[in-house]
N, CA, C and O atoms as a DFTB+ gen file, in Angstrom:
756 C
 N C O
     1  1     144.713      98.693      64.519
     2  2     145.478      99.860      64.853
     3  2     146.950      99.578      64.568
     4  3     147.367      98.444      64.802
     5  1     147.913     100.661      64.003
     6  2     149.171     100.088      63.214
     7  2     150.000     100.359      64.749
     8  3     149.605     100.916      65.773
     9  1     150.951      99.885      64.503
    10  2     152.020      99.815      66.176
    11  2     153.501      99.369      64.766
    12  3     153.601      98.946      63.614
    13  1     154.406      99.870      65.987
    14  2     156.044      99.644      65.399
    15  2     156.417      98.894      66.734
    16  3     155.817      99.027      67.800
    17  1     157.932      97.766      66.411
    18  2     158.584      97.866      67.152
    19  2     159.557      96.969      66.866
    20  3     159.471      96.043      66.059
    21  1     161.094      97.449      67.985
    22  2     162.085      97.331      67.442
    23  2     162.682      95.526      67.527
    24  3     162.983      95.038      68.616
    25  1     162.732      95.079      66.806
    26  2     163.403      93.423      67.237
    27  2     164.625      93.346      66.509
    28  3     164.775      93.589      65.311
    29  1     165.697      92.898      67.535
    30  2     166.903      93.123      67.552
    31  2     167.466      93.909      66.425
    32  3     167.730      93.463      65.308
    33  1     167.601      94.971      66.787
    34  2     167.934      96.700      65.994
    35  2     167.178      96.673      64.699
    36  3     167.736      97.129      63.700
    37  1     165.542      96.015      64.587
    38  2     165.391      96.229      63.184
    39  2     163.733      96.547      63.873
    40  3     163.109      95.925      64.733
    41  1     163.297      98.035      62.914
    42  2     161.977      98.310      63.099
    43  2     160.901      97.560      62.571
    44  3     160.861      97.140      61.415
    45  1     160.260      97.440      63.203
    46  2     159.204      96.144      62.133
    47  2     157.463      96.776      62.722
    48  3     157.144      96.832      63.909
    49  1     156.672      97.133      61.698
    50  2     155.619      97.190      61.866
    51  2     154.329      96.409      61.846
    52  3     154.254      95.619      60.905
    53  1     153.151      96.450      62.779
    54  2     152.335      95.319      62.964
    55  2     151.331      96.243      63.190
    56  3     151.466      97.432      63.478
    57  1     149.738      95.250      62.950
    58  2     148.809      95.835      63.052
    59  2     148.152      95.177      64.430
    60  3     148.643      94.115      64.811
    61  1     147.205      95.685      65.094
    62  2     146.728      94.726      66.020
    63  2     145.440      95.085      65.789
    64  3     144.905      96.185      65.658
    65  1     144.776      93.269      65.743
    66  2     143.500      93.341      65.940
    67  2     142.479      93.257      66.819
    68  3     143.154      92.389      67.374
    69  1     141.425      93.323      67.539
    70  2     140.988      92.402      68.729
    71  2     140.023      91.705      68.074
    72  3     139.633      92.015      66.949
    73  1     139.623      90.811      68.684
    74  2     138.991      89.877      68.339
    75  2     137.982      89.570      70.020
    76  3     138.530      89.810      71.095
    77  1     136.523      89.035      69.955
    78  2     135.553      88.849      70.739
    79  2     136.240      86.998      70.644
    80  3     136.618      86.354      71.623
    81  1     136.229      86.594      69.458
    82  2     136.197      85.013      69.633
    83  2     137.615      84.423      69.589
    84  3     137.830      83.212      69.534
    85  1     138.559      85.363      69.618
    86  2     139.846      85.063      70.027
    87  2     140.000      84.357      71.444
    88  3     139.620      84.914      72.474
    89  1     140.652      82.949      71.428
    90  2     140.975      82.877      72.726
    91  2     142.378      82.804      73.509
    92  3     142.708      82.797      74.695
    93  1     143.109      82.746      72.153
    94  2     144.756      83.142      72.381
    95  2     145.116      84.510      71.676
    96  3     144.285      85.186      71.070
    97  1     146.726      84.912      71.856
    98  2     147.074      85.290      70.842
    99  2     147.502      84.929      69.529
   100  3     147.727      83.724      69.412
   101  1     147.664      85.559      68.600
   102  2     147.876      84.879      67.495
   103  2     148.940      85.909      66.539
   104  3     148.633      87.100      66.576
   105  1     149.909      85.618      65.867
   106  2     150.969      86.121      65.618
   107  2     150.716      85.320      63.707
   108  3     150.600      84.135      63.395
   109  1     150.713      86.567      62.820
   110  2     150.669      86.053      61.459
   111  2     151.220      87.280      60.747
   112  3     150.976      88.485      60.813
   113  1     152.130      86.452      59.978
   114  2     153.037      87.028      58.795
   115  2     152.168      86.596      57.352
   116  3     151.901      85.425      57.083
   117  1     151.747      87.887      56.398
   118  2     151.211      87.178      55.113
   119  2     152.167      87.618      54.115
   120  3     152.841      88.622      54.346
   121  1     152.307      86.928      52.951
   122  2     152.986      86.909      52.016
   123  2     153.074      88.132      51.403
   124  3     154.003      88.257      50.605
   125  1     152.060      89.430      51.641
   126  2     152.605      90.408      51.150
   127  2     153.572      91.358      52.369
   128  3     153.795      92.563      52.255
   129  1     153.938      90.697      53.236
   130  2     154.533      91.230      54.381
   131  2     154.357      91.806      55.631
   132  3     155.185      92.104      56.491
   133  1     152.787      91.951      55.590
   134  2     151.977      92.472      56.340
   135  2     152.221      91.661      57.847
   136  3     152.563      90.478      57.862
   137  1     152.085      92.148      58.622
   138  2     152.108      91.207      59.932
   139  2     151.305      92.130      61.039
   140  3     151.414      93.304      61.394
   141  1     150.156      90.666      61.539
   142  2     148.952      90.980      61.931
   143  2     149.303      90.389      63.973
   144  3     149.986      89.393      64.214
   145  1     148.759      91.136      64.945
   146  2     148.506      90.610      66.463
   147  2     147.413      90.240      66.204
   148  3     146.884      91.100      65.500
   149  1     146.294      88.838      66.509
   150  2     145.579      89.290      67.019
   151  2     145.343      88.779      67.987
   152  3     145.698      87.648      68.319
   153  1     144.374      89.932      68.907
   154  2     144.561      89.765      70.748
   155  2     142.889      89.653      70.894
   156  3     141.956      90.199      70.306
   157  1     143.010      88.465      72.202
   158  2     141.524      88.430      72.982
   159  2     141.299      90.110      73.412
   160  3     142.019      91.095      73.252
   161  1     139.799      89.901      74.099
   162  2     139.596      91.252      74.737
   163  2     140.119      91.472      76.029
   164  3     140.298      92.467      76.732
   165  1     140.329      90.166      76.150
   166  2     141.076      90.814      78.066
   167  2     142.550      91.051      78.229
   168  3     143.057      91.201      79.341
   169  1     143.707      91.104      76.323
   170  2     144.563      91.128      76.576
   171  2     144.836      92.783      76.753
   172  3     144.004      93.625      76.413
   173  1     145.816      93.021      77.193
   174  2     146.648      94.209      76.951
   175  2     147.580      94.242      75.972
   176  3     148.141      93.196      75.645
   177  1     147.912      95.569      75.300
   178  2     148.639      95.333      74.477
   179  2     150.432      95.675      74.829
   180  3     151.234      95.719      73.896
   181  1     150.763      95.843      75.936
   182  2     151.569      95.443      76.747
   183  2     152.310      93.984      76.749
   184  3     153.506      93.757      76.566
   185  1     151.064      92.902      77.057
   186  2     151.621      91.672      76.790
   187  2     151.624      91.485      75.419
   188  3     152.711      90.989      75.125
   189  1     151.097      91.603      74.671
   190  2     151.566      91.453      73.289
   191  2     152.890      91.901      73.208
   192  3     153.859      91.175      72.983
   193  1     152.915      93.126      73.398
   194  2     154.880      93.527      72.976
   195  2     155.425      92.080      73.835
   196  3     155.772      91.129      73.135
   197  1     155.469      91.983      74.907
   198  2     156.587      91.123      75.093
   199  2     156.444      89.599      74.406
   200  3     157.540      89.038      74.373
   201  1     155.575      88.963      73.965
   202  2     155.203      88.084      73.564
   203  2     155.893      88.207      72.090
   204  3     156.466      87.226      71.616
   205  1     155.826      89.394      71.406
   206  2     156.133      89.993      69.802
   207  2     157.505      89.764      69.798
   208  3     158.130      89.331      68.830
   209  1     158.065      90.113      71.099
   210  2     160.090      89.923      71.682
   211  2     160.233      88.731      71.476
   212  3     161.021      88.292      70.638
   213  1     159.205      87.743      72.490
   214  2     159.550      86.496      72.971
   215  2     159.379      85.542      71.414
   216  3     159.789      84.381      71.449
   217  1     158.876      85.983      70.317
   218  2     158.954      85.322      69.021
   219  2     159.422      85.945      68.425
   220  3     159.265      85.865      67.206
   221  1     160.419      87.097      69.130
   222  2     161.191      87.795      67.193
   223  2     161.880      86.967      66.055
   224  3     161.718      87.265      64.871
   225  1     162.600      85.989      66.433
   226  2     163.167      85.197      65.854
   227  2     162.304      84.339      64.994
   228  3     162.938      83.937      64.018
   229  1     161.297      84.001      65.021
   230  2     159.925      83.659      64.098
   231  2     159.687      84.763      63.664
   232  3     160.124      84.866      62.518
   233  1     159.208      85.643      64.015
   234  2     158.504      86.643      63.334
   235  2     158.970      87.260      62.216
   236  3     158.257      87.556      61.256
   237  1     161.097      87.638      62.369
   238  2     162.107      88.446      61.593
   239  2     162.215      87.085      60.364
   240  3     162.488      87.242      59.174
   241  1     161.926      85.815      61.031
   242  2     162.692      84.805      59.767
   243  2     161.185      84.672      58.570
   244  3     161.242      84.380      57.376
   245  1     160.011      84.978      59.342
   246  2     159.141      85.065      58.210
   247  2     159.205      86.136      57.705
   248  3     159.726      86.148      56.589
   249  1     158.818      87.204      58.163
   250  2     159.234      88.674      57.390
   251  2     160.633      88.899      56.030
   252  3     160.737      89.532      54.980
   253  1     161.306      88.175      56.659
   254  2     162.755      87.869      55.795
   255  2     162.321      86.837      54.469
   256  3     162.625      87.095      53.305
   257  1     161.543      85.612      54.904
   258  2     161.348      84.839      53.772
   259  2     160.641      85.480      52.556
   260  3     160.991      85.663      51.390
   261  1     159.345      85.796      53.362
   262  2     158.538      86.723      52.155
   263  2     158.781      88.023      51.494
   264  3     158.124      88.403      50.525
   265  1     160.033      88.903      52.209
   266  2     160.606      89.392      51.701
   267  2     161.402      88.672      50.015
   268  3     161.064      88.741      48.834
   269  1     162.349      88.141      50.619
   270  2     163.356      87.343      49.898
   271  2     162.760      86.207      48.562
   272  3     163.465      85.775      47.650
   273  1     161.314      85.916      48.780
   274  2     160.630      85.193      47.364
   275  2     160.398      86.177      46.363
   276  3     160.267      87.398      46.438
   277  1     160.380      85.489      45.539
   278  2     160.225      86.378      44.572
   279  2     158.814      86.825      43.897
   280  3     158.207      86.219      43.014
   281  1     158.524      87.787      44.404
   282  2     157.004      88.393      44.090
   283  2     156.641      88.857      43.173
   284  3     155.450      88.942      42.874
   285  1     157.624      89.290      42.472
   286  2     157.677      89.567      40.897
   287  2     156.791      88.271      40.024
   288  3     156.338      88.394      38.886
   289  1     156.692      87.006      40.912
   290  2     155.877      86.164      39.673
   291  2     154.054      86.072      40.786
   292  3     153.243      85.159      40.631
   293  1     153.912      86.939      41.524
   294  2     152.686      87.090      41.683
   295  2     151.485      87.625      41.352
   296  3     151.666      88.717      41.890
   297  1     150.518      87.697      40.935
   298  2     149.443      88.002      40.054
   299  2     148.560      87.954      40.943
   300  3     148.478      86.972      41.681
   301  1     147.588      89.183      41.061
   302  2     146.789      89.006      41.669
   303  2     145.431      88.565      41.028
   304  3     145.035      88.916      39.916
   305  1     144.725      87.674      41.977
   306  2     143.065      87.541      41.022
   307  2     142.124      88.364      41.514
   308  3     142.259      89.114      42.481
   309  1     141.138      88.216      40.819
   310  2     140.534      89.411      40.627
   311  2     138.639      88.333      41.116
   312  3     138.370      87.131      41.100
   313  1     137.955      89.356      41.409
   314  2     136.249      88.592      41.686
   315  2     135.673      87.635      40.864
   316  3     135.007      86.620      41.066
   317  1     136.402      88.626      39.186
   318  2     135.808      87.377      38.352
   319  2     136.554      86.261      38.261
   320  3     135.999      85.288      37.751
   321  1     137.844      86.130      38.678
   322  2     138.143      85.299      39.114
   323  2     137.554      83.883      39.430
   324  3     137.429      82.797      38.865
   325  1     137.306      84.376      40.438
   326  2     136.436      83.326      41.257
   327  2     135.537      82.758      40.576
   328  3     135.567      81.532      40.468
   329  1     134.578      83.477      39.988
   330  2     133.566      82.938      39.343
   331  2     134.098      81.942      38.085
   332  3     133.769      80.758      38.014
   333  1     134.838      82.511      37.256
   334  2     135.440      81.888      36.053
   335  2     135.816      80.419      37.049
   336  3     135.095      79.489      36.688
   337  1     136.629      80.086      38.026
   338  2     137.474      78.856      38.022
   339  2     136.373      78.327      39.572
   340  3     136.810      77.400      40.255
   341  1     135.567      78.720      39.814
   342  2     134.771      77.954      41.229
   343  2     134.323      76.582      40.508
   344  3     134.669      75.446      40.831
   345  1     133.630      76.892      39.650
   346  2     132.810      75.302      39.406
   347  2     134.030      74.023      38.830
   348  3     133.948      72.803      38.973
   349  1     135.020      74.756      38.222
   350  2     136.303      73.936      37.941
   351  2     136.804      73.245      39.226
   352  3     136.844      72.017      39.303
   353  1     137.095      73.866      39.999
   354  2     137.674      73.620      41.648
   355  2     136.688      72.889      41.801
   356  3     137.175      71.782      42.032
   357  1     135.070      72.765      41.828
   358  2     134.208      72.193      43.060
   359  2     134.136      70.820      42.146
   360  3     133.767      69.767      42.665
   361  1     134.550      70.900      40.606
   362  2     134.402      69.312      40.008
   363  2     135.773      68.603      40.700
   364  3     135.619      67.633      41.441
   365  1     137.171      69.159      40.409
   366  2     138.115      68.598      40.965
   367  2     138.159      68.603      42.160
   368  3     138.973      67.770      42.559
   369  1     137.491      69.348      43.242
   370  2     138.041      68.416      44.265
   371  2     136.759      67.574      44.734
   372  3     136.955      66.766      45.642
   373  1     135.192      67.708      44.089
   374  2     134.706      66.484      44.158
   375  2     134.956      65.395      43.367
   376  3     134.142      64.472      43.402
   377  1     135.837      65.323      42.721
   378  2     136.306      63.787      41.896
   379  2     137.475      63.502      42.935
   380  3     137.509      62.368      43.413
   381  1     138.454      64.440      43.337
   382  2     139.490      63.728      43.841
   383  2     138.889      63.016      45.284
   384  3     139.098      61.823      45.499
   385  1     138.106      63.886      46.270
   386  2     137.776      63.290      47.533
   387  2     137.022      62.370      47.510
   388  3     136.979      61.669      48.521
   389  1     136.077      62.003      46.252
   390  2     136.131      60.690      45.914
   391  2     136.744      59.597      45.291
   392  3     136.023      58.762      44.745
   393  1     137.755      59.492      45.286
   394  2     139.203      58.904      44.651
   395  2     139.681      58.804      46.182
   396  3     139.597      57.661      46.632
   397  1     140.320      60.090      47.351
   398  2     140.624      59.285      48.450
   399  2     139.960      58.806      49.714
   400  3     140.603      58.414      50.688
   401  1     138.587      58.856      49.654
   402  2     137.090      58.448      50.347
   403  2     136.909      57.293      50.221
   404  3     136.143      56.627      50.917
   405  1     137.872      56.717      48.931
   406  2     137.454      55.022      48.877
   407  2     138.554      54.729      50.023
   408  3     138.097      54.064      50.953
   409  1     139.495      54.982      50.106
   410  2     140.208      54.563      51.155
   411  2     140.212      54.898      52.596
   412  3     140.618      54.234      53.550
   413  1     139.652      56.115      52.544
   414  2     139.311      56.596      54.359
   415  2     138.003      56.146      54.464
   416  3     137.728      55.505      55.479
   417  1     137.040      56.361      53.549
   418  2     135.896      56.322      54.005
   419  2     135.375      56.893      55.172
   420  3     135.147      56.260      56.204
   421  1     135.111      58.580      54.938
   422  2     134.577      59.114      56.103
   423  2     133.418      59.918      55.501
   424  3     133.413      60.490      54.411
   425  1     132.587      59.863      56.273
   426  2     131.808      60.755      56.286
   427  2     131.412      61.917      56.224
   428  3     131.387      62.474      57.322
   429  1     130.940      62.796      54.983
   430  2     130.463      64.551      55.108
   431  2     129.457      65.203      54.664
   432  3     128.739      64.768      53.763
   433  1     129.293      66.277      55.218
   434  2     127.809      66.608      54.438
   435  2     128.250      67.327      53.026
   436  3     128.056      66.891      51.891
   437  1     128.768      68.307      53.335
   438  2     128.744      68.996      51.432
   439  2     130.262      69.701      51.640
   440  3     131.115      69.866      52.512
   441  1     130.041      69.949      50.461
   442  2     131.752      70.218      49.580
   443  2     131.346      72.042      49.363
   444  3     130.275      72.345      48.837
   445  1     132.210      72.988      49.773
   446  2     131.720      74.363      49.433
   447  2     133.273      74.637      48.592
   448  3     134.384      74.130      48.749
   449  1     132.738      75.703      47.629
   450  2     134.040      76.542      46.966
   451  2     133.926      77.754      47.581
   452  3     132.833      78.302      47.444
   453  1     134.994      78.486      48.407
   454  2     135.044      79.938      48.737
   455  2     136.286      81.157      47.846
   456  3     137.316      81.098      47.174
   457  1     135.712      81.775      48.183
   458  2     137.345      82.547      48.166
   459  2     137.543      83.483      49.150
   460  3     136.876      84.398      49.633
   461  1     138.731      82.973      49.336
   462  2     139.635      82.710      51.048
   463  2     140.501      83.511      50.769
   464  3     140.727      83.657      49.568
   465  1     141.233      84.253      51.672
   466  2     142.265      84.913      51.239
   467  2     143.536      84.395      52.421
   468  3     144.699      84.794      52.480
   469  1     143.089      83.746      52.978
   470  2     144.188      83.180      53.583
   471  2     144.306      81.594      53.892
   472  3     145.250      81.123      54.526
   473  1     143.282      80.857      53.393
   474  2     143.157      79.338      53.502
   475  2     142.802      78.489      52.559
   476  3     141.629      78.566      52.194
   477  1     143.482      77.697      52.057
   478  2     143.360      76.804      50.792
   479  2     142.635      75.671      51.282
   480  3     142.735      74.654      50.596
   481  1     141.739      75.599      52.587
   482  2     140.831      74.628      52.868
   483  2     140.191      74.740      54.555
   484  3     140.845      75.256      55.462
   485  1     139.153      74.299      54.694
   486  2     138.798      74.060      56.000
   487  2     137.703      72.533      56.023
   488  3     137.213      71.827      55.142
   489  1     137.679      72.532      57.413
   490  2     136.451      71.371      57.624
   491  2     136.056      71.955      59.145
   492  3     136.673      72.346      60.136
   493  1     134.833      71.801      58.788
   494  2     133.966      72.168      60.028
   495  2     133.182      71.133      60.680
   496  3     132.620      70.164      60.169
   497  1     133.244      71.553      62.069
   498  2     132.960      70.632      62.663
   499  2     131.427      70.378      62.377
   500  3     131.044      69.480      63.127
   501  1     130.478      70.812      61.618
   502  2     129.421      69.790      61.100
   503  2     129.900      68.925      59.568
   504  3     129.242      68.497      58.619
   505  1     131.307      68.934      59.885
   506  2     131.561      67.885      58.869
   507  2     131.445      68.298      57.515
   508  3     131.646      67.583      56.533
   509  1     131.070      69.632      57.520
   510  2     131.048      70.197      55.822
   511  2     132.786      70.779      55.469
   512  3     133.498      71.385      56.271
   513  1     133.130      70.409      54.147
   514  2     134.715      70.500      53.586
   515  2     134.096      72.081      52.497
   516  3     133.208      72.421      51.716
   517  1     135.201      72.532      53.117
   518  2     135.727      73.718      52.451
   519  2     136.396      74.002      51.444
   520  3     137.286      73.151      51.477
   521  1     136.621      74.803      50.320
   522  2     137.896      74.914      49.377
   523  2     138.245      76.509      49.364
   524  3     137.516      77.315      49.942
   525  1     139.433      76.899      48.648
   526  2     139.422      78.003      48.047
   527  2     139.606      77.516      46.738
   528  3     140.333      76.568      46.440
   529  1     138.804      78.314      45.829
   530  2     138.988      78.225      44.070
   531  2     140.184      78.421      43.797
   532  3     140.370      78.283      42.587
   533  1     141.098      78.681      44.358
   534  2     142.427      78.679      43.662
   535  2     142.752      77.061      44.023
   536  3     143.219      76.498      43.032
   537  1     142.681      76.582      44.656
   538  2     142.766      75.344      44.215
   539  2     142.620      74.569      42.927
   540  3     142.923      73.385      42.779
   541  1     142.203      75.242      42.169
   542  2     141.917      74.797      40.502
   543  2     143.073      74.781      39.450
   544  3     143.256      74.235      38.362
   545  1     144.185      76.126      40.750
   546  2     145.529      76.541      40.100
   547  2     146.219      75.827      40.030
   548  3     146.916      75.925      39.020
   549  1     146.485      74.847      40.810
   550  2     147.519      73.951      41.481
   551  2     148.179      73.134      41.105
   552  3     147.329      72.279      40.855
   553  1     149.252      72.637      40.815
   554  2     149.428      71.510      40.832
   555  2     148.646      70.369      41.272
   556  3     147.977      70.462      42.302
   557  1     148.671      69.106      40.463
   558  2     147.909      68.428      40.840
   559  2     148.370      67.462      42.366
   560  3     147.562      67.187      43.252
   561  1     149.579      67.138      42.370
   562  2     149.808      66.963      43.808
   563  2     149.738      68.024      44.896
   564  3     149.942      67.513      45.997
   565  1     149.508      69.390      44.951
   566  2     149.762      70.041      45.995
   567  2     148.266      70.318      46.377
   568  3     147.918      70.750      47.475
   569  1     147.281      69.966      45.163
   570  2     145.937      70.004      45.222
   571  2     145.272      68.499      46.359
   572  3     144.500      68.394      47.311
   573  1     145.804      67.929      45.848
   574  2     145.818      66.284      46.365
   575  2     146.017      66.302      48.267
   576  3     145.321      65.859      49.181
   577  1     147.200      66.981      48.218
   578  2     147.196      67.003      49.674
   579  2     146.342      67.646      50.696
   580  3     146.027      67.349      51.848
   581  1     146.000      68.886      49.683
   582  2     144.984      69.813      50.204
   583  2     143.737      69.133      50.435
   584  3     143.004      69.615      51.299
   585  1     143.389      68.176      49.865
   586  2     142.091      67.425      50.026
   587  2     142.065      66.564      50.838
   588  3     141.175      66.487      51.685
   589  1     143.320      65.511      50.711
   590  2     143.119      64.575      51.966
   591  2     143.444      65.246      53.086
   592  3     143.325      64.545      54.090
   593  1     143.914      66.653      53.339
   594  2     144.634      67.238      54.503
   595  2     143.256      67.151      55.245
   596  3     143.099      66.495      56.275
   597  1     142.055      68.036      54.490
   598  2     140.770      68.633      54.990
   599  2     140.246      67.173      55.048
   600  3     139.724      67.042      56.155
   601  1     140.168      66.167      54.432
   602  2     139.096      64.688      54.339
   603  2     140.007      64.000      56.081
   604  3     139.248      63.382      56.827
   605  1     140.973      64.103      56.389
   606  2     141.465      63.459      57.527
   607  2     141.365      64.252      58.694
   608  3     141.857      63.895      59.765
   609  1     140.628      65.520      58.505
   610  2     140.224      66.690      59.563
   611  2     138.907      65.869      60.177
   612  3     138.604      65.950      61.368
   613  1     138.159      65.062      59.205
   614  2     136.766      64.416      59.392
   615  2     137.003      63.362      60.552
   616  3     136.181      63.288      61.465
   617  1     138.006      62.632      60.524
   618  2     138.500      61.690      61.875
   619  2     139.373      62.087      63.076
   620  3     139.221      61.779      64.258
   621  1     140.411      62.914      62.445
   622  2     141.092      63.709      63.199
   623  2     140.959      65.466      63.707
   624  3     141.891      66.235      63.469
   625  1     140.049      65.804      64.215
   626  2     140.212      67.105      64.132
   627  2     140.931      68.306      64.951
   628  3     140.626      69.209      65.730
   629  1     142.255      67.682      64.198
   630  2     143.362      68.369      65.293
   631  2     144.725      68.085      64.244
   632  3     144.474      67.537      63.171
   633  1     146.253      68.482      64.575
   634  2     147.308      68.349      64.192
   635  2     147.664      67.200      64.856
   636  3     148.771      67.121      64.325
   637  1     147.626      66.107      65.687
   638  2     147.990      65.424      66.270
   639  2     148.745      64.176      65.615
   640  3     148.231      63.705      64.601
   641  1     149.866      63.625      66.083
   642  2     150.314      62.433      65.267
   643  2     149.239      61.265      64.349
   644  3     149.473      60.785      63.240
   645  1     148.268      61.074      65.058
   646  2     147.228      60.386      64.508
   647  2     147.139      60.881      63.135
   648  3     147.603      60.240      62.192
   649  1     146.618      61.885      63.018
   650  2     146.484      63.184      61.977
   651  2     147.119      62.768      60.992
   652  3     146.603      62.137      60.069
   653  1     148.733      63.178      61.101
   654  2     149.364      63.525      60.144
   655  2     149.906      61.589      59.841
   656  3     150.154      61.269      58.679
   657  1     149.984      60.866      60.596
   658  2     149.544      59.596      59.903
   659  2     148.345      58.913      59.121
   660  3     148.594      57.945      58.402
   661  1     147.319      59.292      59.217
   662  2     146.378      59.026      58.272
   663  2     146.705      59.972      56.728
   664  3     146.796      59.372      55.657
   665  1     146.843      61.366      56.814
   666  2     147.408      61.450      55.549
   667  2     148.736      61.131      54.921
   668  3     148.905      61.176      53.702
   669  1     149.592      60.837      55.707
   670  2     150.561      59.851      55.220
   671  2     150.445      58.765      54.711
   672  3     151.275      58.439      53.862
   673  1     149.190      57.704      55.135
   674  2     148.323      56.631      54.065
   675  2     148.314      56.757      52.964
   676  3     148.601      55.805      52.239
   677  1     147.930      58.160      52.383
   678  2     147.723      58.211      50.662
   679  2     148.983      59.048      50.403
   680  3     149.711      58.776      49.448
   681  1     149.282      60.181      51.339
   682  2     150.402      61.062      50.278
   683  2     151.490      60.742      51.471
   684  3     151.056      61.023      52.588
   685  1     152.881      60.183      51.438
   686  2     153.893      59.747      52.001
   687  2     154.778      61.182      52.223
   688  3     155.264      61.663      53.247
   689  1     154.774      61.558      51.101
   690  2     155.213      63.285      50.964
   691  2     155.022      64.142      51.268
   692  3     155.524      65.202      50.894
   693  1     154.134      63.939      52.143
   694  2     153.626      65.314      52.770
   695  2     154.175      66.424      53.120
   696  3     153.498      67.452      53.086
   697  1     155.699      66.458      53.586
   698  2     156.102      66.910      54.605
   699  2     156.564      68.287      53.127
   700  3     156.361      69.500      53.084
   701  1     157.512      66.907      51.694
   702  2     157.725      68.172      50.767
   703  2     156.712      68.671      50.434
   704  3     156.749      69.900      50.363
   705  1     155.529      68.057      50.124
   706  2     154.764      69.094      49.160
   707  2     154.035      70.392      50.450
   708  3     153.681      71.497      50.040
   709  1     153.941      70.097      51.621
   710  2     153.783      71.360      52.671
   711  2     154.798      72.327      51.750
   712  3     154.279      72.951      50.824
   713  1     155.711      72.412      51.903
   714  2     156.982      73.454      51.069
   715  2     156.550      73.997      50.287
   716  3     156.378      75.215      50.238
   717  1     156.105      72.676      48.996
   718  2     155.736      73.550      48.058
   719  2     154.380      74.367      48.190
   720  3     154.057      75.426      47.652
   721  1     153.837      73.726      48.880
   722  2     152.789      74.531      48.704
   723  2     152.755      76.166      49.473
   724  3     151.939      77.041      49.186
   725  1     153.629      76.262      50.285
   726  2     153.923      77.598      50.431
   727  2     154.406      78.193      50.040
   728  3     154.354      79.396      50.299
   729  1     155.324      77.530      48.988
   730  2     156.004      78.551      48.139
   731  2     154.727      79.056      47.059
   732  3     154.431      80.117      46.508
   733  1     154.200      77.757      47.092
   734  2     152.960      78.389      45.507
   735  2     152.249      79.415      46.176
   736  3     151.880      80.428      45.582
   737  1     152.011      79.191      47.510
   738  2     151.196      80.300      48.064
   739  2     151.526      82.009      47.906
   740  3     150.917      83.076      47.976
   741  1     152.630      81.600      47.699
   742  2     153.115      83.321      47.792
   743  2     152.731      83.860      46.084
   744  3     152.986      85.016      45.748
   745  1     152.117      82.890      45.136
   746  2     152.155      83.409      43.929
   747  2     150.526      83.719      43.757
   748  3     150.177      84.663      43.048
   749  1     149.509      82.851      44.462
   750  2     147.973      82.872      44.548
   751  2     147.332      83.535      45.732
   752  3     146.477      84.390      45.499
   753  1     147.561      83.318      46.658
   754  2     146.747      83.940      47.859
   755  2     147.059      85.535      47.535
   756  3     146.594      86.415      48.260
């Protein structure tokens, strides 16, 4: 359902969703500018507005960024898409996660190619690794991180310092290529 509202003298529109398996709220800006609530079932959408206040300053500086990139070099893909570059993606990132598997050595069941429209990877907790086929687009370092990000989800499954030190083992850089990779994001997703 679409909703407006005002953060510090500027109108800004949002959609709200509910969600059954929501257990927080959740506040997301996407690169085409869109900006999504979404709320458990026992919230009101009352507390959302004040919560929407209590992060305007996040909310206006993403709205502003993706404004301010330049979208003019975005292209959208298309179904066949997917099909054309999936089996490309599912060779590269099964060669690379075996390239950094010799060094973690963890354990998984299978490697899937999706197309995601908002995630360049997951790992689930039965241990199966995720992709999006645009991963095939990538640079080859921003691809790299994307793999050990999801292969160190297998020991760590959380953001926690642990975490982001095990992929610091293979990619030291992490922190720039995060950057870039959001900037690339605004040209693929």
């Amino acid at each position: 359902m679409k909703r407006q509202i005002t953060l510090h003298n500027r109108v800004v529109k949002y959609e709200v969703h509910r969600s059954k398996r929501a257990k927080m709220m959740r506040l997301a800006v996407y690169c085409d500018g869109n900006f999504v609530v979404t709320l458990p079932k026992r919230l009101n959408e009352t507390t959302a507005e004040r919560y929407i206040v209590k992060k305007s300053k996040w909310v206006l500086s993403k709205l502003d960024f993706f404004e301010k990139a330049s979208l003019s070099k975005t292209f959208k893909l298309t179904p066949d898409d997917f099909i054309k570059h999936k089996e490309t993606a599912l060779q590269i990132t099964s060669e690379r996660i075996g390239y950094f598997n010799k060094i973690y050595g963890h354990k998984f069941n299978k490697v899937s190619i999706k197309n995601q429209r908002t995630r360049w990877g997951s790992c689930s907790k039965k241990k199966n690794l995720n992709f999006n086929f645009k991963i095939a687009l990538l640079p080859s370092d921003l691809r790299d991180y994307i793999i050990v990000h999801e292969l160190c989800h297998l020991k760590e499954f959380n953001h926690s310092t642990k975490f982001w030190n095990l992929i610091g083992k293979t990619i030291p850089n992490y922190k720039e290529i995060i950057n870039g990779l959001k900037l690339e994001g605004l040209n693929l997703l």
